[in-house]
C-alpha positions as CSV (number, residue, x, y, z in Angstrom):
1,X,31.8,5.0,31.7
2,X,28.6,3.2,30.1
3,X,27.9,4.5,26.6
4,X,24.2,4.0,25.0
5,X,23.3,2.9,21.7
6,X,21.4,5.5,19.6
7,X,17.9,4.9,19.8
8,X,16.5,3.8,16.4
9,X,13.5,5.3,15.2
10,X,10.9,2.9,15.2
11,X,9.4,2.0,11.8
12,X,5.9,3.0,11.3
13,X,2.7,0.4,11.4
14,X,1.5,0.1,8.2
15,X,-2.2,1.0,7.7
16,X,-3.7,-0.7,4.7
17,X,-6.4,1.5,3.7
18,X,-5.1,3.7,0.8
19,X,-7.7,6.3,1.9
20,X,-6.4,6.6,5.5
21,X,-4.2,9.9,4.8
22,X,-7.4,11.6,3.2
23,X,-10.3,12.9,6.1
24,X,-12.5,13.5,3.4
25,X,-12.4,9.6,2.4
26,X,-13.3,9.0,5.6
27,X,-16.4,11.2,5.9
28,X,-17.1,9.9,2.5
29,X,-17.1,6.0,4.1
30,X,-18.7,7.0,6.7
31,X,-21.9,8.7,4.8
32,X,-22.0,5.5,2.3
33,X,-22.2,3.1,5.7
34,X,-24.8,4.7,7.0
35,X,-26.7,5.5,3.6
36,X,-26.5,9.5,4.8
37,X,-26.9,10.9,0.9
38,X,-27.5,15.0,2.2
39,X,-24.2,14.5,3.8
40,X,-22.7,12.2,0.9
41,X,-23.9,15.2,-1.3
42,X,-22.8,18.2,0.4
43,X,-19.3,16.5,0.6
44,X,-19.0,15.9,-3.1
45,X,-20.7,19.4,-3.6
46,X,-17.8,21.3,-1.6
47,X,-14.7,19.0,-3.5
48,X,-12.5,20.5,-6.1
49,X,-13.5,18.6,-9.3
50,X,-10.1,17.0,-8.6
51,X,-10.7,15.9,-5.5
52,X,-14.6,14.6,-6.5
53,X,-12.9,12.5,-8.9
54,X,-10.8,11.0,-5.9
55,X,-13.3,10.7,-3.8
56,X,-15.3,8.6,-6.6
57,X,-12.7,6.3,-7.2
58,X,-12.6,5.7,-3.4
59,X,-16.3,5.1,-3.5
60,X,-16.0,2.6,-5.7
61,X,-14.3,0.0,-3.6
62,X,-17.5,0.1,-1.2
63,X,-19.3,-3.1,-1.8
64,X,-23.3,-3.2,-0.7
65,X,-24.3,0.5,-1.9
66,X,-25.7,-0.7,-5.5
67,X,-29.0,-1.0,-4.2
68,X,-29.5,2.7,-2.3
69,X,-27.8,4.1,-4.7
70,X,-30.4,2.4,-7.5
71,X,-32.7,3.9,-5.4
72,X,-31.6,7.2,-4.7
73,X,-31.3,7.6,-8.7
74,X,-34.5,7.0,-8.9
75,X,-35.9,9.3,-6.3
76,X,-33.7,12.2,-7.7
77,X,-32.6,11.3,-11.5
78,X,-31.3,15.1,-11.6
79,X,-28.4,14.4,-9.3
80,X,-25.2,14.7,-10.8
81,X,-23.3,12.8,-8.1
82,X,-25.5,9.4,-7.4
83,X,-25.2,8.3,-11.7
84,X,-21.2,8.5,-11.2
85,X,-20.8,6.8,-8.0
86,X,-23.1,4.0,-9.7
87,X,-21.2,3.9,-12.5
88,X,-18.0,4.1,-10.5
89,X,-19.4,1.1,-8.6
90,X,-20.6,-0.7,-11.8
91,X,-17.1,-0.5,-13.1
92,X,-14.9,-1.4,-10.0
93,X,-17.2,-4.5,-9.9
94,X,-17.0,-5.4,-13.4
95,X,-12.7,-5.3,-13.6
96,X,-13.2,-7.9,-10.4
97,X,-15.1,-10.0,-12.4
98,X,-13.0,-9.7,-15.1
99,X,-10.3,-10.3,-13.1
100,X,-6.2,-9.1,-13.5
101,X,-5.5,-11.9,-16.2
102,X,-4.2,-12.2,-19.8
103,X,-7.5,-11.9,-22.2
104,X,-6.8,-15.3,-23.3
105,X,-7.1,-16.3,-19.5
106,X,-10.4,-15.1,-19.3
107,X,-13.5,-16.8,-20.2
108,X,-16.4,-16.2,-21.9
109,X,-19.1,-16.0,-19.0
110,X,-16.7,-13.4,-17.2
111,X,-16.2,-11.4,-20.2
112,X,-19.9,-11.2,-21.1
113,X,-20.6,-10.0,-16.9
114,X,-18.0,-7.9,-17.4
115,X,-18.6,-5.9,-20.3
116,X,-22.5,-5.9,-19.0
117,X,-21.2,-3.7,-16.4
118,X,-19.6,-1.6,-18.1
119,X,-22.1,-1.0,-20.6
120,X,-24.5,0.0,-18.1
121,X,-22.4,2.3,-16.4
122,X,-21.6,4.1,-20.2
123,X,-24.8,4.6,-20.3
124,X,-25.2,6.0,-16.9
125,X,-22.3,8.5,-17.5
126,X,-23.6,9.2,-21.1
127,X,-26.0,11.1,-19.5
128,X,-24.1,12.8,-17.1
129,X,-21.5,14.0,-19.4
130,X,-24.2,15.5,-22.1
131,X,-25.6,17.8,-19.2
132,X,-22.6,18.1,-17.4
133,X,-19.9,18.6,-19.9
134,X,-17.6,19.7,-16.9
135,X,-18.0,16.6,-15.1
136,X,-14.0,15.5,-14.7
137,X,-15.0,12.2,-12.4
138,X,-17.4,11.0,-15.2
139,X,-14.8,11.8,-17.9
140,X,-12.8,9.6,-15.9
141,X,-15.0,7.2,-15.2
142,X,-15.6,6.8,-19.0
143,X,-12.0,6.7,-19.8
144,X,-12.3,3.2,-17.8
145,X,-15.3,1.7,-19.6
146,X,-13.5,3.0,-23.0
147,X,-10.8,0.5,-22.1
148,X,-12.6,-1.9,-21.1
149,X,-15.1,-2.1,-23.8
150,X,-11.9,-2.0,-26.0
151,X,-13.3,1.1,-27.9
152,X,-9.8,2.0,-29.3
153,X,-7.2,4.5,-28.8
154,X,-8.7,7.0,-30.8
155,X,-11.9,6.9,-28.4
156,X,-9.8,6.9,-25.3
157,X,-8.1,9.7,-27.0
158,X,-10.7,11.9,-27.6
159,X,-12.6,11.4,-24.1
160,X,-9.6,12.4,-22.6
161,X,-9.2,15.8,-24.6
162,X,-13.1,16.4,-23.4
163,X,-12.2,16.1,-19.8
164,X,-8.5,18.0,-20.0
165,X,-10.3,21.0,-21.3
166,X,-11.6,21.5,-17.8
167,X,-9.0,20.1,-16.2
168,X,-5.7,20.3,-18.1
169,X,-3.7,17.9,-15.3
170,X,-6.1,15.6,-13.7
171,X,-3.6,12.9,-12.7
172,X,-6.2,10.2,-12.5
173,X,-7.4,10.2,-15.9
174,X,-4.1,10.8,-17.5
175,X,-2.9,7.5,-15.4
176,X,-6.3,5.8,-17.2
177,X,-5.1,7.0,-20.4
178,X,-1.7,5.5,-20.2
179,X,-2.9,2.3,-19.7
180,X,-4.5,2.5,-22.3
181,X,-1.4,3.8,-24.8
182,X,0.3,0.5,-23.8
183,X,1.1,-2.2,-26.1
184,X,-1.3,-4.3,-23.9
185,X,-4.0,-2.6,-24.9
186,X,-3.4,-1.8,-28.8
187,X,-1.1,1.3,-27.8
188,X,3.0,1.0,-28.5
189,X,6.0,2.3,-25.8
190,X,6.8,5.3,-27.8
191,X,3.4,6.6,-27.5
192,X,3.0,6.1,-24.0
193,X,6.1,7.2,-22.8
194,X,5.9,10.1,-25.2
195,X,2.3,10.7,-23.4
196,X,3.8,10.6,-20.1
197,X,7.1,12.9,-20.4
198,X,4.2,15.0,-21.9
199,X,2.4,15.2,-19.2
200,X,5.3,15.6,-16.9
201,X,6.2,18.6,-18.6
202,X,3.2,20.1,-19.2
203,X,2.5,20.1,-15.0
204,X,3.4,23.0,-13.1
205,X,7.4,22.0,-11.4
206,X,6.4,20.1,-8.1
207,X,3.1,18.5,-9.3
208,X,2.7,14.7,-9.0
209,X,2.5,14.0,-12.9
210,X,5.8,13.2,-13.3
211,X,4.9,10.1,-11.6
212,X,3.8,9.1,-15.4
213,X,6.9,8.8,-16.4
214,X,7.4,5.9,-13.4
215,X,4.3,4.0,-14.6
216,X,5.4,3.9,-17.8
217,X,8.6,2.1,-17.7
218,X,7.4,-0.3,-14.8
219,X,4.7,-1.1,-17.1
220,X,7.5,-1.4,-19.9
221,X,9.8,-3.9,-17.0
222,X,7.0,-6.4,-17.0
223,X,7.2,-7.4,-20.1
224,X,9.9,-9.4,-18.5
225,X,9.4,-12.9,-17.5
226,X,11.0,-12.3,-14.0
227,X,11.9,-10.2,-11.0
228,X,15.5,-9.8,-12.5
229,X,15.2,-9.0,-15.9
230,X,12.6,-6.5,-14.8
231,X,15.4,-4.4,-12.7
232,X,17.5,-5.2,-15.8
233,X,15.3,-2.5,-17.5
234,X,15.3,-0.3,-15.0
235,X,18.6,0.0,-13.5
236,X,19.7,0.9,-17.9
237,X,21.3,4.4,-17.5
238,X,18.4,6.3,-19.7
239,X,16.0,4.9,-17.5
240,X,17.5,5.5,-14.2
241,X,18.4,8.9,-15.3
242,X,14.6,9.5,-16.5
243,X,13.0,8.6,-13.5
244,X,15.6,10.5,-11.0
245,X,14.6,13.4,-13.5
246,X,10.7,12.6,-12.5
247,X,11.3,12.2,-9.0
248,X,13.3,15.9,-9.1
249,X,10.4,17.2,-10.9
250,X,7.5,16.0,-8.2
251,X,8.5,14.0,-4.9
252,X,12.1,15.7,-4.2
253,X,10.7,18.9,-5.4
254,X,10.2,21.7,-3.0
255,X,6.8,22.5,-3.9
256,X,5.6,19.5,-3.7
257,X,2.5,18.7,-1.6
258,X,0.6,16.3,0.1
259,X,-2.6,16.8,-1.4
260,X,-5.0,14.5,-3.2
261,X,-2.7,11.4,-4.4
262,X,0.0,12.1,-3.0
263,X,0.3,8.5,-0.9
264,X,0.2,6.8,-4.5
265,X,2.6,9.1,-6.4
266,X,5.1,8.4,-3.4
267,X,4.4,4.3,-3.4
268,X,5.3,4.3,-7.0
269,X,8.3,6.1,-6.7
270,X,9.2,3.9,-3.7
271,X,8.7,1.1,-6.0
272,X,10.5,2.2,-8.8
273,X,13.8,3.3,-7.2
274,X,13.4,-0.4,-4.9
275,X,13.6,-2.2,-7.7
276,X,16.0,-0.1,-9.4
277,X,18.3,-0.7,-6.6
278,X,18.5,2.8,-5.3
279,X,17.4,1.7,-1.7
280,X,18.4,5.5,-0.4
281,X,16.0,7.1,-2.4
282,X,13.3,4.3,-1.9
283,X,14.0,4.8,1.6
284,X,13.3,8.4,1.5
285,X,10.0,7.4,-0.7
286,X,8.8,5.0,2.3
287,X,10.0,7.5,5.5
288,X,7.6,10.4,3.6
289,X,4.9,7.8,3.4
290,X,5.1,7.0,7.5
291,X,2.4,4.4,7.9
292,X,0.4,4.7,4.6
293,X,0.6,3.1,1.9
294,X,-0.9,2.8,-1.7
295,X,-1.5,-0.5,-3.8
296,X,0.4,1.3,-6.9
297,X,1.7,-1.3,-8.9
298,X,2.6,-3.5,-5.9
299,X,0.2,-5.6,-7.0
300,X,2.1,-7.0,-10.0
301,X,4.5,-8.1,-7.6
302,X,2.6,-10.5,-5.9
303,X,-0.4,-10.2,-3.3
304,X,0.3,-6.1,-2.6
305,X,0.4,-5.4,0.8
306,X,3.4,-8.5,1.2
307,X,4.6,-6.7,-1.5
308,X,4.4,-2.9,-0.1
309,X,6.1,-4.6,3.4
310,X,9.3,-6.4,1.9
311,X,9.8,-3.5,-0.6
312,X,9.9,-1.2,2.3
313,X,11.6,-3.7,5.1
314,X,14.7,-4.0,2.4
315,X,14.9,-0.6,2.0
316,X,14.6,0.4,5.6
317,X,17.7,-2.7,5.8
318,X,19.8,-1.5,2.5
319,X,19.5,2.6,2.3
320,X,20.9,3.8,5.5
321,X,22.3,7.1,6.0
322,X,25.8,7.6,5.2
């Protein structure tokens, strides 16, 4: 008698672009490569204010559009959409100036490009926000420069009340405003994680928010000087049991949905419960991602997609079924 092996199920080819899983991204890139602004506008026009605010950030990463989009303001300074994608622009350009380092690290000519941009982008969403108090993507757009320009919490604070009366669980710019409760950035731990469980439970039961909670204590692990000490921190008992509560709440919730976001709420949980140890439940994390992928907080790991690979490759290896 000749017995076969089970077939194992192949694992999925990675595609890099964190705006694969969305078609709208895609008709978005497709309208900035070609400079098509009726069809850039009627696409914005049609979003949720959610999803515009998505659709912005993506927009941002698409070097070369500074120029039309100059232009374009000029030609129609009433447009609500082109002063937000060139501020978006402005201030995705500016942090890569900047750069991911310490402050210390950073020198003066940076700083001074950097905060250039940033200023000229406030000033562009000033605007914006004064006749378009509703306007959640510049709200979040501003919550950036806020941090950036190192306005202070209070600041950050109270553009983020602005935009949450419009949008009480915009993801995004509650995500903006934890970075900026960290210690890093003048904040403390017990306000951002207080922030965060806040959030989480503010969110109707299968919403992403309770990702939060995630950032917040991988942001809290780095503090460590190294890979070990970091899954010290979160493999302690209240933190474990914190995030499994999260992941209950959101990605292992029956409600929950793949809508706008959802590849990065799922890459940070598969991050979290990788370095935690939990390989099953990162596994899960990675097989409900198939091939996309989301730079998360890979990136503090090294160069991110490596990262995004041997996190998933060890998981695939360690968190087989039982």
């Amino acid at each position: 008698m000749i017995i076969y092996a089970a077939a194992v199920p192949a694992t999925p080819t990675l595609a890099f672009d964190p705006g694969a899983a969305y078609d709208e991204v895609k008709r978005l890139r497709t309208a900035l490569l070609y400079h098509d602004w009726p069809t850039l506008r009627q696409l914005l026009d049609a979003a949720e204010p959610g999803v515009r605010s998505h659709l912005v950030r993506f927009a941002a990463d698409w070097g070369g559009i500074e120029l039309s989009l100059h232009d374009q303001l000029a030609r129609a300074p009433e447009d609500p959409h082109v002063p937000v994608l060139l501020a978006a622009r402005l201030i995705a350009a500016g942090w890569r100036i900047r750069g991911r380092a310490m402050a210390s690290y950073v020198d003066d000519d940076r700083f001074a490009e950097f905060h250039d941009h940033l200023r000229r982008a406030e000033q562009l969403l000033i605007d914006v926000t004064a006749r378009h108090p509703d306007d959640v993507a510049a709200w979040t757009q501003r919550l950036l420069v806020a941090r950036g320009l190192q306005l202070g919490q209070a600041e950050a604070r109270r553009r983020y009340d602005r935009l949450a009366r419009h949008l009480p669980h915009h993801l995004p710019a509650q995500s903006a405003l934890l970075q900026q409760l960290c210690p890093k950035w003048g904040g403390g731990w017990e306000l951002a994680h207080a922030f965060a469980r806040e959030c989480a439970e503010a969110a109707p039961p299968g919403a992403g928010n309770a990702v939060l909670v995630v950032e917040a204590h991988l942001e809290e692990s780095m503090e460590a000087i190294d890979v070990v000490r970091r899954r010290e921190h979160l493999r302690g008992p209240q933190v474990t049991a914190e995030i499994q509560a999260a992941a209950e709440r959101s990605v292992s919730h029956e409600d929950f949905r793949h809508t706008y976001g959802w590849v990065a709420v799922r890459s940070t949980f598969a991050m979290a419960f990788h370095l935690m140890g939990e390989y099953r439940a990162a596994r899960d994390q990675f097989e409900a991602l198939g091939p996309y992928t989301d730079q998360a907080m890979f990136g503090y790991h090294g160069e991110w997609r490596a990262a995004f690979t041997r996190a998933r490759d060890e998981s695939y290896a360690r968190g087989g079924r039982r």
